[in-house]
C-alpha positions as CSV (number, residue, x, y, z in Angstrom):
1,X,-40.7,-32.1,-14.6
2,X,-39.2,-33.0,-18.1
3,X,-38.5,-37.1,-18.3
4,X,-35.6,-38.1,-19.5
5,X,-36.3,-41.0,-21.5
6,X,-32.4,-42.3,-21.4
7,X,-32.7,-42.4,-17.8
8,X,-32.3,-46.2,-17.9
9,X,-28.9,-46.2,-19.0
10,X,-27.5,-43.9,-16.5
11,X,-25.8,-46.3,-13.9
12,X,-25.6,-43.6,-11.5
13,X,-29.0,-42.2,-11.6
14,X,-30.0,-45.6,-11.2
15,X,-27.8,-45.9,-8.0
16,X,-29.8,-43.0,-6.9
17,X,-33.3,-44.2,-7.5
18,X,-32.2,-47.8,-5.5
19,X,-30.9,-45.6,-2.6
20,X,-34.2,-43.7,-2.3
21,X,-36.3,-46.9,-2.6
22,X,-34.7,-48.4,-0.3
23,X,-34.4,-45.7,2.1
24,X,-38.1,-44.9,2.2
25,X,-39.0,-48.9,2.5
26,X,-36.6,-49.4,5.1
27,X,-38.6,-47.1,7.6
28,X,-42.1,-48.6,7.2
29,X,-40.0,-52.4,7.4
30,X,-38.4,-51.0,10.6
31,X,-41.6,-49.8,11.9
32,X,-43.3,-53.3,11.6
33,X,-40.2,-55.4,13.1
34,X,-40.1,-52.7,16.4
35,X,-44.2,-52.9,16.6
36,X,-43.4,-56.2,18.2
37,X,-42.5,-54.7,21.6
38,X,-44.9,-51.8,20.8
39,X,-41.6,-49.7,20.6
40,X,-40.9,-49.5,24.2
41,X,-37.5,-47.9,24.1
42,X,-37.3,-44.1,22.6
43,X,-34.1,-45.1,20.7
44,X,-36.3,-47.3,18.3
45,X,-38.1,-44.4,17.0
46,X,-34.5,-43.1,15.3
47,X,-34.2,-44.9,12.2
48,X,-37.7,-44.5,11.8
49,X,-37.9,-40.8,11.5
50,X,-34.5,-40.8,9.9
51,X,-35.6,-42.8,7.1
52,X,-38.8,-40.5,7.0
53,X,-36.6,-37.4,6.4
54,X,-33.7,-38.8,4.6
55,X,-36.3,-39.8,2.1
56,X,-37.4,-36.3,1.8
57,X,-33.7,-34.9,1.8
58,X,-33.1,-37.4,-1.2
59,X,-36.3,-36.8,-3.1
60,X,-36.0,-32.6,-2.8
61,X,-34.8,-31.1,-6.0
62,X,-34.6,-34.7,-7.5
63,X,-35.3,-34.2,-11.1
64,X,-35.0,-36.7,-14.4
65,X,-34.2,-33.7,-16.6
66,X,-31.1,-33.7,-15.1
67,X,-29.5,-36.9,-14.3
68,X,-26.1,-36.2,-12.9
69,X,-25.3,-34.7,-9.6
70,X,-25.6,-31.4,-9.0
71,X,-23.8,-29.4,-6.3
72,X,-27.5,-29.6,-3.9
73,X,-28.2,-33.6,-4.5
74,X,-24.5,-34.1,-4.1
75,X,-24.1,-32.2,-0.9
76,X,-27.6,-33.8,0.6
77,X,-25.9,-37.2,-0.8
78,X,-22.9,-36.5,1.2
79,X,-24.8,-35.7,4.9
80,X,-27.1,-38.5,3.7
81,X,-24.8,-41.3,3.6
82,X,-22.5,-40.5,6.6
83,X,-25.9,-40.1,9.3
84,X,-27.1,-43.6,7.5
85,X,-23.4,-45.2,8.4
86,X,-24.5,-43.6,12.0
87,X,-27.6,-44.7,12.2
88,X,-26.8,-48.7,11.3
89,X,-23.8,-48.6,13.7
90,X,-25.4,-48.0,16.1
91,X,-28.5,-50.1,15.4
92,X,-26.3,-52.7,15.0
93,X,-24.6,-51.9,18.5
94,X,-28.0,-51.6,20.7
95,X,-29.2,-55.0,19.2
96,X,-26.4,-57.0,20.4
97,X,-27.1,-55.2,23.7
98,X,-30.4,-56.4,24.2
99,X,-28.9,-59.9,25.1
100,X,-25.2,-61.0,23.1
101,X,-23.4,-58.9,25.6
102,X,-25.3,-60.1,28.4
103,X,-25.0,-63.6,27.6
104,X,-22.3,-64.7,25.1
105,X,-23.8,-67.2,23.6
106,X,-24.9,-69.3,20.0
107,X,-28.2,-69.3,21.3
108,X,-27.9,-65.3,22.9
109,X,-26.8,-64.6,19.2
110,X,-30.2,-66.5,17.5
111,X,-32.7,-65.4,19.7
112,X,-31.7,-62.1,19.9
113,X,-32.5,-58.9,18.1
114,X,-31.1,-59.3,14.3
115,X,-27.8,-57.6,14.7
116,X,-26.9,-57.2,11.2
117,X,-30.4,-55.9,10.2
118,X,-29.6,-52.3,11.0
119,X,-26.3,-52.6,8.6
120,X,-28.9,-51.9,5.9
121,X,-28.6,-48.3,6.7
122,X,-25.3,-48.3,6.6
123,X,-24.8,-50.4,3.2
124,X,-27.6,-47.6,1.7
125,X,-25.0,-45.1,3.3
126,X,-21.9,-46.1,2.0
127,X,-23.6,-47.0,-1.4
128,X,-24.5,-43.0,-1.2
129,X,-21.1,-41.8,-0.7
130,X,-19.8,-44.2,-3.1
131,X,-21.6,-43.0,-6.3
132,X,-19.9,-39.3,-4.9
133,X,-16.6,-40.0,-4.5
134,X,-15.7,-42.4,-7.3
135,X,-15.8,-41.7,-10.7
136,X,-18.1,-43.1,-12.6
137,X,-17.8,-45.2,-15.7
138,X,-14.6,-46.4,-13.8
139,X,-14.1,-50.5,-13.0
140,X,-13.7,-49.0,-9.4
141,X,-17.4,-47.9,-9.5
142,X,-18.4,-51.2,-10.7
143,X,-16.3,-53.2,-8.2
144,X,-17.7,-50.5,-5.6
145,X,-21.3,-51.8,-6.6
146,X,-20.5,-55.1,-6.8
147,X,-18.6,-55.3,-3.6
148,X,-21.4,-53.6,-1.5
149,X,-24.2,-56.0,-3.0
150,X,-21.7,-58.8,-1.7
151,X,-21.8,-57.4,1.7
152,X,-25.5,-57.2,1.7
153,X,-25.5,-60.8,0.4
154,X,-23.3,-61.8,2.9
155,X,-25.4,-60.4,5.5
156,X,-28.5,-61.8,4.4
157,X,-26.3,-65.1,4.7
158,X,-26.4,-64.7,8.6
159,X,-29.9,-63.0,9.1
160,X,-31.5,-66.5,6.9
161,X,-29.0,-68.9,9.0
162,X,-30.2,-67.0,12.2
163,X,-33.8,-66.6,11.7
164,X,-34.8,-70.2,10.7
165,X,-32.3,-71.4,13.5
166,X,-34.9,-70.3,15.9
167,X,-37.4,-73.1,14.4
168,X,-34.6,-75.7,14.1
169,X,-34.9,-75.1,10.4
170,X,-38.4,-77.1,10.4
171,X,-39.1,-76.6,7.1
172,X,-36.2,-77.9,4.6
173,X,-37.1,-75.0,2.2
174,X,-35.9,-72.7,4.7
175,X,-32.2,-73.9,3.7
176,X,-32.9,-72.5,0.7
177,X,-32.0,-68.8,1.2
178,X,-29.0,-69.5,3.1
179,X,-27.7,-71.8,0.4
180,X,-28.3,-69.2,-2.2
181,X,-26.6,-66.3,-0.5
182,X,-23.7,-68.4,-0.1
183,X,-23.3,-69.2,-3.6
184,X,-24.4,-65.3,-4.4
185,X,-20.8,-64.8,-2.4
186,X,-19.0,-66.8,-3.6
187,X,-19.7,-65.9,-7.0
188,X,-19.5,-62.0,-6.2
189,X,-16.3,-62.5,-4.5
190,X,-14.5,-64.4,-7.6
191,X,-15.7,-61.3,-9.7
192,X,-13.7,-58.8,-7.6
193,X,-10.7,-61.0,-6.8
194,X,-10.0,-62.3,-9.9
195,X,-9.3,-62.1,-13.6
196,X,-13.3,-61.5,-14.8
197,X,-14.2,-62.1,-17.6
198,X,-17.7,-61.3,-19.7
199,X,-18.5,-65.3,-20.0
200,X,-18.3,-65.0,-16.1
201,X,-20.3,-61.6,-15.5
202,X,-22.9,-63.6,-17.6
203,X,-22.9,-66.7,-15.2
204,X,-23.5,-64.0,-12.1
205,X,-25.9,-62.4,-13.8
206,X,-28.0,-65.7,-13.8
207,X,-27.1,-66.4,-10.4
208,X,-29.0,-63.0,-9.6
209,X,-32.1,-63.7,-11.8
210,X,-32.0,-67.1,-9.5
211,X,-31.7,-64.6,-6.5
212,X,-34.9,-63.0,-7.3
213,X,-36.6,-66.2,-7.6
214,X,-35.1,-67.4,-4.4
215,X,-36.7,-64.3,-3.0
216,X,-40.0,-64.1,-4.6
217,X,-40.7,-68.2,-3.6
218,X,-39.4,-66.8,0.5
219,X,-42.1,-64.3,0.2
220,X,-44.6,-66.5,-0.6
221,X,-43.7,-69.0,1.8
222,X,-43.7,-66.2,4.5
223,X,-47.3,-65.0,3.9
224,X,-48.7,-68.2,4.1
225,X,-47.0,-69.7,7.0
226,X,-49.6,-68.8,8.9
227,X,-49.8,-64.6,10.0
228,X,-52.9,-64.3,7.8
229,X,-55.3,-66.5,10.4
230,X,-58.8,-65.3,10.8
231,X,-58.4,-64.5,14.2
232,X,-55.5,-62.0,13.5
233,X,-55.3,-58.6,12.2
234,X,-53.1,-57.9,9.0
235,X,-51.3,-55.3,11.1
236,X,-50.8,-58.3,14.0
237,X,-49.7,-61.0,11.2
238,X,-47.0,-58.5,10.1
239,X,-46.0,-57.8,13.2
240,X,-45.8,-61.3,14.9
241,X,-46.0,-63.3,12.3
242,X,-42.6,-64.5,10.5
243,X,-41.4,-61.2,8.5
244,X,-42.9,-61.0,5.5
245,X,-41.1,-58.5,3.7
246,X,-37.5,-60.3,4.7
247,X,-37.0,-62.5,1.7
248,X,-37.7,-59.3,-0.5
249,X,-33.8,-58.5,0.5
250,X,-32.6,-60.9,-1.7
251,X,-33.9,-59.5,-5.0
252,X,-33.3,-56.1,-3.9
253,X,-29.2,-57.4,-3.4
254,X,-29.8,-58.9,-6.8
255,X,-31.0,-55.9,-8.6
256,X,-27.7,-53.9,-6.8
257,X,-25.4,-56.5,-8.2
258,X,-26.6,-56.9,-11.8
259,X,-26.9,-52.8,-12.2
260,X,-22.6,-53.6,-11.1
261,X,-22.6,-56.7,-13.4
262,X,-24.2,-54.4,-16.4
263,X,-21.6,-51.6,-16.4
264,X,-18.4,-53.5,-16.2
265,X,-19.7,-56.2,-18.6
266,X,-20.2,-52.7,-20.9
267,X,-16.7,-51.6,-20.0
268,X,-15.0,-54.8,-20.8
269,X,-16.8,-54.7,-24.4
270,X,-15.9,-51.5,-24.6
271,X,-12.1,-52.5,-23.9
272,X,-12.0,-55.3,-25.8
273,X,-13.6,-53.3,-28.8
274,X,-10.3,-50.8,-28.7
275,X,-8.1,-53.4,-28.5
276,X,-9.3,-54.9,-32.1
């Protein structure tokens, strides 16, 4: 396999290398997270072993040498995305059955299974069918990226707010991630509603660089909370102790958002460069 040493600057291979990252890790994150009821219904097995082969679907005939979208990756793109959508649906529906519907509630809605969580599929999804179906090197492509990092950003929102409601927020640092997936969206959301300029794209962009920090600090408060106790496992501290790999969504949202930020900061030069 030839590498393309450009391969950096192509927006939508890029797309396509954050899809199949994310699709692989989101399997081996959902199969920790179900361990803690030693899977005891069937249905959490499916976005396990849909991960497992959408990864494969991605990865066959995925080649650097050439770094658009041929009629196979576009067509296995295209099935992809639309089972992912499925998939986090209906995640989504079967958590808020485990107690929400039973008991509509604030505290059925924090204690139970993370609803949004399984959304992840379906933001990979639509993310998938996205680079497909818009043109790229459009402002709609960038706006696509840039709205779909501010939905995942928006649920990361809840799933912080929700999670460290269970502990009455014990720890004050645990504010921290909600805080800064608010101001993620509210930043995001000026950049698709308004007049943007490349002053601003540059003030987002450093809002995402704080992202990752925000993330990277999470993580290590996470593994040493406590799950790494003599008297546990490592598989029983990953399991049942708080998640480690959670905080990680935040820089993964931030990546997403400043691939977005990149190519319509490029596109406004590029505009602004005609113009004069």
């Amino acid at each position: 396999m030839e590498l393309n040493l450009d391969w950096y600057r192509d927006r939508v291979l890029l797309i396509e290398l954050f899809v199949l990252s994310n699709m692989a890790f989101l399997g081996f994150d959902i199969y920790i997270a179900h361990s803690a009821n030693i899977h005891s219904r069937w249905t959490e097995w499916i976005p396990i072993f849909f991960s497992f082969i959408a990864t494969i679907a991605l990865v066959y005939k995925f080649s650097f040498k050439d770094s658009g979208l041929n009629p196979i990756r576009h067509t296995t793109g295209m099935v992809v995305g639309w089972l992912s959508i499925v998939v986090g649906i209906t995640g989504m529906v079967l958590h808020l059955q485990s107690q929400l519907f039973q008991e509509f509630s604030i505290k059925s809605l924090v204690y139970t299974a993370p609803f949004v969580a399984p959304l992840s599929f379906t933001g990979v999804g639509l993310l998938l069918l996205m680079n497909r179906m818009v043109k790229p090197g459009s402002y709609e492509w960038s706006k696509w990226v840039i709205f779909l990092s501010l939905g995942g950003f928006f649920g990361n929102f809840i799933l912080a707010l929700c999670d460290h409601a269970q502990n009455g927020f014990f720890s004050i640092s645990e504010w921290i991630p909600v805080f800064g997936s608010a101001i993620a969206v509210g930043f995001l959301t000026v950049t698709l509603f308004e007049n943007t300029t490349i002053s601003f794209l540059k003030i987002c962009k450093y809002i995402m660089l704080i992202q990752i920090v925000i993330g990277c600090l999470g993580l290590y408060f996470h593994l040493t909370a406590d799950q790494f106790e003599i008297t546990r496992s490592i598989m029983d501290s990953l399991t049942y102790g708080p998640p480690v790999f959670a905080p990680l969504l935040l820089p993964n949202l931030a990546l997403l958002a400043l691939i977005g930020c990149w190519d319509y900061t490029m596109k406004l030069g590029n505009e602004q460069t005609q113009k004069i």
